[in-house]
C-alpha positions in Angstrom: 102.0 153.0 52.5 102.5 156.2 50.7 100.7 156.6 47.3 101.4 159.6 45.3 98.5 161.6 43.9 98.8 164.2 41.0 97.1 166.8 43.5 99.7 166.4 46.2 101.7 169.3 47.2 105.1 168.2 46.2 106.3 171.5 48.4 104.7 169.5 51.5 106.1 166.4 50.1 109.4 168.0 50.4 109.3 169.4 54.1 108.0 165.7 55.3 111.6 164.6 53.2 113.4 167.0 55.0 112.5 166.1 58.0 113.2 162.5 57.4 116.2 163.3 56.0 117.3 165.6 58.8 115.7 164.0 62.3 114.9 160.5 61.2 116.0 157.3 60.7 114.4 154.2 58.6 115.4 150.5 59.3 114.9 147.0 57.7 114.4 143.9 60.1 114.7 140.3 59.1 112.0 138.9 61.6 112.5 134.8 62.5 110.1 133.3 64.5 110.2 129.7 65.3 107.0 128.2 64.3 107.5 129.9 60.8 109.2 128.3 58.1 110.4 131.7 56.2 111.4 135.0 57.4 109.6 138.0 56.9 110.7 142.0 57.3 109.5 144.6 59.0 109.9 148.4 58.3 110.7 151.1 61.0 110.3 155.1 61.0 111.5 156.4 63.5 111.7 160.3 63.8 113.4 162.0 67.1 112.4 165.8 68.2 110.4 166.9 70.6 108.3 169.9 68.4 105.3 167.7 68.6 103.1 169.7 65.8 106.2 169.4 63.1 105.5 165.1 64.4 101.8 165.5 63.6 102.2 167.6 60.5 104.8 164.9 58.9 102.0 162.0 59.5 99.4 164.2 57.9 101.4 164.9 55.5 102.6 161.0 54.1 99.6 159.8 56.0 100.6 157.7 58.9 99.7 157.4 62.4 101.3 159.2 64.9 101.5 157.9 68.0 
């Protein structure tokens, strides 16, 4: 989850956007399983490049992990 903090660098917080914006794609699943009664969902980041240091500097930066 990202949090914002007053000390963040919003310049940093707008390259990870970018990035989103320009290489990535985020879904919503509806997840059913059969031995439970409601449905939950299930979030999904997905971003495709292959500059692997840009990869590891966007999950620094809205800290998740990158693997």
């Amino acid at each position: 989850m990202l949090v914002y903090y007053p000390h963040m660098d919003e310049r940093l917080l707008a390259w990870a956007a970018g990035i989103l914006d320009g290489e990535g794609c985020i879904a919503i699943y509806s997840c059913n399983k059969k031995d439970r009664k409601a449905s939950f969902y299930q979030l999904y980041l997905q971003i495709g490049m292959r500059d692997e240091w840009t990869i590891k500097r966007f999950a620094d930066i809205v800290d998740v992990v990158y693997s």
